[in-house]
C-alpha positions in Angstrom: 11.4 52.4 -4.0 14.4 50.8 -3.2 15.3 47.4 -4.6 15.2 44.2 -2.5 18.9 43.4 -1.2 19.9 40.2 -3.7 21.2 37.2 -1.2 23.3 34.1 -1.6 20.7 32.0 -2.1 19.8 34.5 -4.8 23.0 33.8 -6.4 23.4 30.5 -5.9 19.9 29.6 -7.2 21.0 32.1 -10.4 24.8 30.1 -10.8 22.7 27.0 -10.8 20.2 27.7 -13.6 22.7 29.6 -16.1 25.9 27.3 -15.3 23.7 23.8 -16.4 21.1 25.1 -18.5 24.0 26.2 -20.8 27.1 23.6 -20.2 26.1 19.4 -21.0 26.9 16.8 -18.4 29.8 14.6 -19.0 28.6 11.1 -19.6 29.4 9.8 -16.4 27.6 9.0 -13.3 28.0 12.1 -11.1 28.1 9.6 -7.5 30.6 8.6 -5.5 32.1 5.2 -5.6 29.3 4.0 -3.2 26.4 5.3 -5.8 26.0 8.2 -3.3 24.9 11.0 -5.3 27.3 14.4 -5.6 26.1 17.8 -5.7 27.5 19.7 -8.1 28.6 23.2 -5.6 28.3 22.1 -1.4 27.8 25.5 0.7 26.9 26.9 3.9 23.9 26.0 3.4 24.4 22.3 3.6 26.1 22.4 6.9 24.7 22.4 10.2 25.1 26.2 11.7 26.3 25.1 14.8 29.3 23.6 12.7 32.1 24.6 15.2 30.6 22.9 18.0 29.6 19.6 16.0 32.8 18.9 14.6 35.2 20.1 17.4 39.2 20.4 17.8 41.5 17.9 17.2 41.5 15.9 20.3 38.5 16.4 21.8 35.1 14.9 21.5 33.3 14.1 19.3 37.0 13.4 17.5 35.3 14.7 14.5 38.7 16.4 13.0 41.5 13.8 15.5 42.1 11.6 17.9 45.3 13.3 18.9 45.3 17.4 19.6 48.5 18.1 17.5 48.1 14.6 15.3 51.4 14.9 12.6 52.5 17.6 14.1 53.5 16.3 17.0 53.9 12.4 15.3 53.7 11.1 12.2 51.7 7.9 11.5 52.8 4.4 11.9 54.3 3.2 8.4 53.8 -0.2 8.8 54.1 -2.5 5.8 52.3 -5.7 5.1 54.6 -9.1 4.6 54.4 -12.1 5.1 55.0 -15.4 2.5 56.9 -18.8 1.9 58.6 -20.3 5.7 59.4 -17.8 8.5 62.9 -17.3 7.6 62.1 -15.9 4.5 59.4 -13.2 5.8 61.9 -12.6 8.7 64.5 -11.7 5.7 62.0 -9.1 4.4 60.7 -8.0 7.8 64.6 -7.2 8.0 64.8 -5.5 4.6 61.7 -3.2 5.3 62.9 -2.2 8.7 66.2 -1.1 7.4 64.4 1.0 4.8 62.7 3.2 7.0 59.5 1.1 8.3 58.3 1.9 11.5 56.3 -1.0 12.6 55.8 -5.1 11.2 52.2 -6.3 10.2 52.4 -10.0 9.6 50.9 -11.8 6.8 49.9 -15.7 7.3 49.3 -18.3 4.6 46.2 -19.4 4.5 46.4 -22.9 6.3 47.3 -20.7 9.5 44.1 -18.2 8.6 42.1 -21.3 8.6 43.6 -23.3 11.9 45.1 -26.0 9.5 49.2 -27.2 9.9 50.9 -27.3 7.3 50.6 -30.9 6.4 47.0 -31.1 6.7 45.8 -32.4 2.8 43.5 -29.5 3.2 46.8 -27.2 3.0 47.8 -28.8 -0.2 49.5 -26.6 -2.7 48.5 -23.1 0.2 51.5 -23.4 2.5 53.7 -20.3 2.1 51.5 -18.9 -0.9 49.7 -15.4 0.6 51.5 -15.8 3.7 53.6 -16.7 5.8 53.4 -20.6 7.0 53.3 -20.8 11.3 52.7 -24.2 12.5 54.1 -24.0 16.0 55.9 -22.2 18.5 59.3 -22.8 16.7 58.0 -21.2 13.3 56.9 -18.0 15.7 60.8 -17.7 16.8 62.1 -18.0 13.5 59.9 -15.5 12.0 60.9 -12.0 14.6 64.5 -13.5 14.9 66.7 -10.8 15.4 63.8 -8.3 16.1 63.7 -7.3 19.9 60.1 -7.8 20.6 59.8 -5.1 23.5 60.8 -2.2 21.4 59.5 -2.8 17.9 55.2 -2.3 17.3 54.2 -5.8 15.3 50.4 -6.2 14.3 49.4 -9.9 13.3 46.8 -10.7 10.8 44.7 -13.2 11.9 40.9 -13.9 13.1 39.5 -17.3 14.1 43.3 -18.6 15.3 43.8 -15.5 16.9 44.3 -16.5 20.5 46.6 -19.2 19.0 49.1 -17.0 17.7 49.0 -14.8 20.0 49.7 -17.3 22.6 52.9 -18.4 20.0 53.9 -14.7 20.3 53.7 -13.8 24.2 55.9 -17.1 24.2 58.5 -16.3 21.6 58.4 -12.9 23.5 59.0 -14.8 27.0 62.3 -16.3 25.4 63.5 -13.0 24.2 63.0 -12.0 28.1 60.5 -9.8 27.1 57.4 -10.2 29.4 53.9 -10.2 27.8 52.9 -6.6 29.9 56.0 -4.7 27.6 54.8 -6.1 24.3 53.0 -3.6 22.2 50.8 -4.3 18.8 48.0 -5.7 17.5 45.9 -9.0 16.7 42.8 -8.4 14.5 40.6 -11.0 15.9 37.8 -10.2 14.5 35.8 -12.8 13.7 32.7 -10.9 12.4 33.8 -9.8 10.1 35.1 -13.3 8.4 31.2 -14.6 8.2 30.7 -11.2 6.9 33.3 -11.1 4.5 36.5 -13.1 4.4 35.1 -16.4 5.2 38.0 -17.8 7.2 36.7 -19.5 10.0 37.7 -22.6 12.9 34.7 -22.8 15.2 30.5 -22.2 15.1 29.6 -17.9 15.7 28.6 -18.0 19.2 32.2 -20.2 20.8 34.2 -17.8 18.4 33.0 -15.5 20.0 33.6 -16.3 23.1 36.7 -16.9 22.4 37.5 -13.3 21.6 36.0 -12.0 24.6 38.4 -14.6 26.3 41.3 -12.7 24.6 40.0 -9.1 25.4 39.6 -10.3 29.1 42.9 -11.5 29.1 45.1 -9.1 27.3 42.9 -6.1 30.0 44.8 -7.6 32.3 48.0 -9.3 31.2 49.0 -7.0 28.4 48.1 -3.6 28.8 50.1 -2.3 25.3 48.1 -4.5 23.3 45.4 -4.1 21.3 43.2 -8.0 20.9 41.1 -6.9 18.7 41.2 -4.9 15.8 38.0 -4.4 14.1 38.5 -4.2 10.5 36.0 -3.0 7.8 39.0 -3.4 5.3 38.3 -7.4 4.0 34.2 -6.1 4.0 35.4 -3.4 1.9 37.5 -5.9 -0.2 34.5 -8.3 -0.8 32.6 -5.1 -2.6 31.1 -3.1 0.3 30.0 0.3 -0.5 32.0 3.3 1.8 28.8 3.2 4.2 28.4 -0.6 4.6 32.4 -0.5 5.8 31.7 1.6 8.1 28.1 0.7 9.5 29.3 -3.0 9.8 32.5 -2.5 11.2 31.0 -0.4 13.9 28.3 -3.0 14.7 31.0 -5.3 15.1 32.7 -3.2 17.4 30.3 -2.2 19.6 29.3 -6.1 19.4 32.5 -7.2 20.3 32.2 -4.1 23.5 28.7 -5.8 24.6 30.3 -9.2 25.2 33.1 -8.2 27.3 30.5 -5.8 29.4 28.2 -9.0 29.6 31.2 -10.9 31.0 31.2 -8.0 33.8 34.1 -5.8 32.7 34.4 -2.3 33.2 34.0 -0.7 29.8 37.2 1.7 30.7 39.4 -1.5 31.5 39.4 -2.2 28.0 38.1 0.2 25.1 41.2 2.3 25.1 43.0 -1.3 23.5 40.4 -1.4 20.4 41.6 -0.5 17.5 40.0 -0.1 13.8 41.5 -1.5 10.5 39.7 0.6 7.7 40.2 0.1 3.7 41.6 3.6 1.7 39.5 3.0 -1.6 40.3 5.2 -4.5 36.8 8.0 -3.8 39.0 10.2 -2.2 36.5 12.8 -0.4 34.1 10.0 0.5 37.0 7.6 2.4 37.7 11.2 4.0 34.3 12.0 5.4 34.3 7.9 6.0 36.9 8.3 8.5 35.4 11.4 9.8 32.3 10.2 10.9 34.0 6.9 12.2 35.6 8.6 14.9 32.4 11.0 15.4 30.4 7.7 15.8 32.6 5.8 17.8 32.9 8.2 20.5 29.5 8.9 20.7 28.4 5.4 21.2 31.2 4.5 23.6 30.3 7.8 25.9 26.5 8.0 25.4 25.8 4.1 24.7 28.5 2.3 27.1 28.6 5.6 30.0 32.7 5.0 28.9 33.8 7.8 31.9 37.6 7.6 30.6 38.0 9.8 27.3 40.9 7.6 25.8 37.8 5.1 25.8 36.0 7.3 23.3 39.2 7.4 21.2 38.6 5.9 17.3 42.6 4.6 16.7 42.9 2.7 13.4 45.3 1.6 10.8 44.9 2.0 6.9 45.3 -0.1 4.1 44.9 1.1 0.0 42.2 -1.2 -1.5 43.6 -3.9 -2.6 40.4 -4.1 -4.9 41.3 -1.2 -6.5 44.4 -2.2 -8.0 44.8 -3.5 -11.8 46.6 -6.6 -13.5 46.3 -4.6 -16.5 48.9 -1.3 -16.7 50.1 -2.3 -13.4 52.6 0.9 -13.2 49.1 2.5 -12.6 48.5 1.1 -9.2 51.5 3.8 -7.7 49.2 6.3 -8.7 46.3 4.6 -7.1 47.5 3.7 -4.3 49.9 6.9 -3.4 46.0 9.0 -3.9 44.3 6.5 -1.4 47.4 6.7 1.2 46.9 10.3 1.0 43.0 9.9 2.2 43.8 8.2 4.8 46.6 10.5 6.1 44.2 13.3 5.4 41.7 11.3 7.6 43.5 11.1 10.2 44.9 7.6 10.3 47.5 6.5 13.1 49.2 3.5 10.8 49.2 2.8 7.4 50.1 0.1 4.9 50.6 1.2 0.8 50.1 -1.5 -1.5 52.4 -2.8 -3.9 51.7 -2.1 -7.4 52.5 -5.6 -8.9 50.2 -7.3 -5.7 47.2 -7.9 -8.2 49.7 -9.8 -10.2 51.2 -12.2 -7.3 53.5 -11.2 -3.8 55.5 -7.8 -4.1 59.1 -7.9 -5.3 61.2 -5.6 -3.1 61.3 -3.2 -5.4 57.4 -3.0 -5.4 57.6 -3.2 -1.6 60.2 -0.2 -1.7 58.5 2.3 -3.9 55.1 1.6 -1.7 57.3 2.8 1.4 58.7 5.5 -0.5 55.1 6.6 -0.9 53.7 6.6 2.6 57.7 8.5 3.1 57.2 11.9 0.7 53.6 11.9 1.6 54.8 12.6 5.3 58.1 14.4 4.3 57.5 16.8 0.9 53.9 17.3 0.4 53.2 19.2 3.6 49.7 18.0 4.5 51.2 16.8 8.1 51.6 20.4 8.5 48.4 21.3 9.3 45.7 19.5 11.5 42.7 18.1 9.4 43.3 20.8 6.6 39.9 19.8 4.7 37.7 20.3 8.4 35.2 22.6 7.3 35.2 22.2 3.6 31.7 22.5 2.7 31.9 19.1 0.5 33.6 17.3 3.3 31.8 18.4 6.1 28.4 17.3 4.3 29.6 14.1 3.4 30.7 13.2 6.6 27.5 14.3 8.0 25.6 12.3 4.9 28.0 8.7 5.5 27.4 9.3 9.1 23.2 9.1 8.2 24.0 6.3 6.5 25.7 4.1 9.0 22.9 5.1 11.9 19.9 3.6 9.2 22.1 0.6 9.0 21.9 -0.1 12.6 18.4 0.4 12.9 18.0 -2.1 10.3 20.5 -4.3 12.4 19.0 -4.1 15.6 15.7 -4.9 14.3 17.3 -8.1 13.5 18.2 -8.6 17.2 21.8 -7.7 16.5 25.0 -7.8 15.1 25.3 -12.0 15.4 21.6 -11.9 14.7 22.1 -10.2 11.3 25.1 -11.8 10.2 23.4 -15.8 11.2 21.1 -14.7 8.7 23.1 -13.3 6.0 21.8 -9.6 6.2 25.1 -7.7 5.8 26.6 -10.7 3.5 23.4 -9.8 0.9 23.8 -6.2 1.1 27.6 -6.7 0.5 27.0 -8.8 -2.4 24.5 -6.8 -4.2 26.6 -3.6 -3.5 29.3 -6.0 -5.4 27.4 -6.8 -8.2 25.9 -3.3 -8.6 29.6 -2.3 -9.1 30.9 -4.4 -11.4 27.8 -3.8 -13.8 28.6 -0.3 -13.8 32.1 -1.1 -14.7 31.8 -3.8 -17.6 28.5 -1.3 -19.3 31.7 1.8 -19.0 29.2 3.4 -17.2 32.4 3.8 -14.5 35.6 4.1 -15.8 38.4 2.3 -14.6 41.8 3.4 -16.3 43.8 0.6 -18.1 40.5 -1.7 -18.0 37.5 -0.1 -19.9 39.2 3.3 -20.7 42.5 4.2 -22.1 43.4 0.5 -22.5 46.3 1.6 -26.0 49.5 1.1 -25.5 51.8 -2.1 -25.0 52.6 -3.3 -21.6 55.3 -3.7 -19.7 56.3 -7.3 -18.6 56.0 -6.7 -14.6 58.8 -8.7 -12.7 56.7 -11.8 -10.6 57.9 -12.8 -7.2 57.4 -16.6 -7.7 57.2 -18.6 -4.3 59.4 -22.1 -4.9 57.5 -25.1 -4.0 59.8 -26.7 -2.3 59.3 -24.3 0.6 56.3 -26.4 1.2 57.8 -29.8 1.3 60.3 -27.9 4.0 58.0 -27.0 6.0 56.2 -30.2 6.1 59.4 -31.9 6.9 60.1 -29.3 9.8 57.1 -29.9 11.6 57.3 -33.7 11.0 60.7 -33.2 13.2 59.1 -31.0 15.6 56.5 -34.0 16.3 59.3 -36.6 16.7 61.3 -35.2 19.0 58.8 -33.1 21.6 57.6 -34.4 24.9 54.8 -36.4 23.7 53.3 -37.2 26.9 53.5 -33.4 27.8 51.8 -32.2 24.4 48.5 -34.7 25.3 48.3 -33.4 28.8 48.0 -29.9 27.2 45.5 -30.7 24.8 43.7 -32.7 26.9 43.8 -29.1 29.5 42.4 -27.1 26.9 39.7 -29.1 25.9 39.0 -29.1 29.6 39.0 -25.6 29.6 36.5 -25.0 26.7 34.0 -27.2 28.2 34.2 -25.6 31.6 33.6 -22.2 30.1 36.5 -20.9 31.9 38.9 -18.3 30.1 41.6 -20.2 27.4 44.1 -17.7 27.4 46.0 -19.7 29.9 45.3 -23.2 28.5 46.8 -21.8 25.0 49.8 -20.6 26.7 50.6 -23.7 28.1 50.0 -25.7 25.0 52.2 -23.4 22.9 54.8 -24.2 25.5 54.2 -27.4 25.4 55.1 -27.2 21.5 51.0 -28.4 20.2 51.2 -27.1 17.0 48.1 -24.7 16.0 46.2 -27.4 14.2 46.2 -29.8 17.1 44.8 -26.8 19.0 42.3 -26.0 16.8 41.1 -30.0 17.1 41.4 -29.8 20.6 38.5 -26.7 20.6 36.6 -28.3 17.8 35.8 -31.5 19.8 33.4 -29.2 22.1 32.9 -26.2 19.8 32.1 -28.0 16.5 32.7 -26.7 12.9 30.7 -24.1 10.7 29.1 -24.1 7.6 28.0 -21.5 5.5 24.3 -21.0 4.6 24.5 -19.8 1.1 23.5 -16.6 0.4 21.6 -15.4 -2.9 
């Protein structure tokens, strides 16, 4: 009688039994960063068998494996650095500096008195101006910060969330004077104001006006600047704040798609304006999961924005998003270790498909990057593209049998996640309560257990911790900067039209209790020189202020 044929599964169930019956475990959780468990051996058998059709070519929906059909083949990512700190003169120096060294695009970095609508001699900015940023009071300090930098050929992304329309009214201005018309400018704003109740906690104005607010921007910016992208919706500060891989992207998506409900209530056409969105997404150091992350972004995205929204125009169903290395992720302790970090989470993104990315600087867990730091981070992002070879080949790792199941696994994930949101009544719904602020924050505290009972190892911090360190050069901001500042926007005041400056306030406030758009009413303001904090008064006299329910 002959003997039944032996199958894979045969073998497989065979491997399984003798390879861990016989070899101990490493004492080491066997998860992802996230806690998301990791089979030892992914096969066939874990994918879908349709798995050709459900993840696609590069380029075509679902986006699975590429927004672009030939991706790095046909252009390499945006290397766009992160800078910004101390007056505008001095980021404009570095701005300079990186530009010279091979960076392709500027992403500006504000202090936090500008992140938090405050000028810079509000005593609430005390001891801030210039410190993780760069200070922008006014019109003037927009000028002096792209001096030199012709604003209709060079990409620039800005930083900033509940100001937004604020500076980017300073900007389409400062462009205006370059001769450069707000219709040839392209970029970025982030904008997103979600995610800082969620996460970042910088805020001007109550949820519901702020968010009007941005849908004033996206209505705007559909019609006035069609190179620009006014929002981009970043899960990188809820990563920052201890969100697991699948909280990133399931929160970040609501947002999105909350952000895309307000401008369709307002009666857009969904195709006027989903092709400007853009993504910001963190690179944390699980390299296979921030792959299939990115992976199922795009799958999700497109899905949503065709199925969801009826989006008829494919560059609608398009996922575009920059990159950052997690910040989280790097060390004050062996800080020559963060190159190593961050070059193996620039390469997930890049391997995910990113269109722009920013490399950390190994010495920023320690205070602002020299430009040494700031070099050797470029350098990075340059022999990734250039010597490695992975922009060779399109979405090399589609199709792995690890990858492909952890995309589909992440993607699960993110889908129970809006369940759970919707039952809440929705994305401002969820976050007035302090849903996706409590899951962030156990996530967070989950973590750090792990890490201080050596259950996860972190090198330099609970393992491998011999060895004498180096002393790390400091970039040290002087504090006279601040005084300068001060003084420069004291002279600002003295000699504007004064008269002119209350008749713009006085139309903006107007405005915001008309309910009509305030893109306009900015504009005018910032011509009028009003500095951002006066704006930002001018609002709060009908919108109010905001206060935090704490969360426990």
């Amino acid at each position: 009688m002959a003997a039944t044929p032996r199958t894979f599964a045969d073998d497989l169930e065979r491997w399984r039994s003798e390879t861990f019956d016989r070899t101990p475990e490493r004492d080491v959780p066997f998860t992802t960063l996230s806690n998301e468990p990791v089979d030892p051996l992914y096969t066939a058998a874990d994918l879908p068998s349709d798995l050709d059709d459900s993840i696609g070519l590069p380029g075509q929906y679902p986006f699975t494996r590429g927004v672009y059909g030939s991706m790095y083949r046909g252009r390499l990512w945006t290397m766009r650095q992160f800078a910004g700190f101390g007056t505008a003169e001095e980021t404009n120096k570095r701005f300079h500096y990186l530009l010279e060294h091979g960076q392709t695009g500027l992403s500006t970095a504000f202090d936090m008195p500008s992140l938090m609508g405050h000028d810079s001699d509000d005593p609430l900015s005390h001891g801030e101006v210039g410190r993780e940023g760069v200070a922008v009071d006014s019109l003037e300090d927009m000028e002096r910060l792209f001096d030199g930098i012709p604003l209709g050929e060079v990409s620039v992304s800005m930083t900033i969330n509940a100001p937004a329309a604020i500076m980017l009214a300073f900007y389409v201005v400062a462009a205006e004077r370059q001769g450069v018309a707000a219709k040839d400018l392209a970029g970025t704003i982030q904008t997103d104001i979600l995610k800082e109740y969620i996460a970042q906690k910088e805020w001007c104005f109550p949820i519901d006006p702020a968010m009007r607010l941005v849908g004033d921007m996206i209505e705007w910016c559909s019609q006035e600047m069609p190179r620009w992208h006014p929002v981009s919706i970043s899960g990188y500060h809820i990563r920052e704040a201890g969100a697991t891989a699948a909280q990133e992207l399931a929160f970040t998506l609501k947002d999105g798609l909350t952000y895309v409900e307000e401008a369709v209530e307002r009666g857009l056409n969904v195709d006027d304006f989903a092709p400007r969105l853009s993504f910001f997404f963190n690179a944390q150091i699980d390299f296979f999961e921030e792959i299939a992350k990115y992976r199922a972004a795009r799958r999700i995205w497109a899905r949503e924005l065709k199925e969801t929204f009826g989006a008829k125009d494919p560059r609608s169903w398009l996922m575009r998003f920059h990159t950052q290395t997690a910040g989280v992720s790097l060390t004050a302790q062996q800080p020559l270790n963060n190159i190593v970090r961050t070059a193996i989470e620039a390469l997930a993104g890049v391997l995910g498909g990113t269109q722009s990315l920013h490399t950390n600087s190994y010495d920023e867990a320690l205070a602002l990057p020299t430009e040494e730091a700031v070099r050797i981070a470029l350098r990075t992002q340059q022999i990734i593209a250039l010597e490695t070879g992975v922009a060779n080949t399109i979405d090399p790792l589609g199709g792995s049998y690890a990858v492909e199941a952890m995309t589909d696994a992440i993607e699960a994930q993110a889908y129970d996640y809006f369940r759970r949101i919707d039952e809440l009544g929705g994305m401002v719904a969820a976050v007035k309560e302090g849903f996706p602020q409590r899951e962030i924050a156990d996530a967070a505290f989950d973590l750090q257990k792990e890490i201080e009972a050596g259950r996860r190892q972190v090198v330099g911090v609970n393992a491998f911790t011999e060895g004498s360190e180096d002393q790390t050069p400091i970039l040290r901001i002087d504090p006279v900067l601040e005084s300068q500042q001060i003084e420069r926007l004291a002279e600002l005041r003295n000699r504007r039209d004064a008269a002119g400056v209350e008749v713009a306030l006085a139309n903006l406030q107007s405005a915001a209790e008309a309910g009509t758009n305030l893109m306009e009413p900015l504009l005018d303001a910032a011509r009028a020189d009003c500095t951002e904090g006066e704006m930002i008064k001018s609002l709060q006299k009908v919108f109010g202020t905001y206060r935090e329910t704490p969360v426990f």
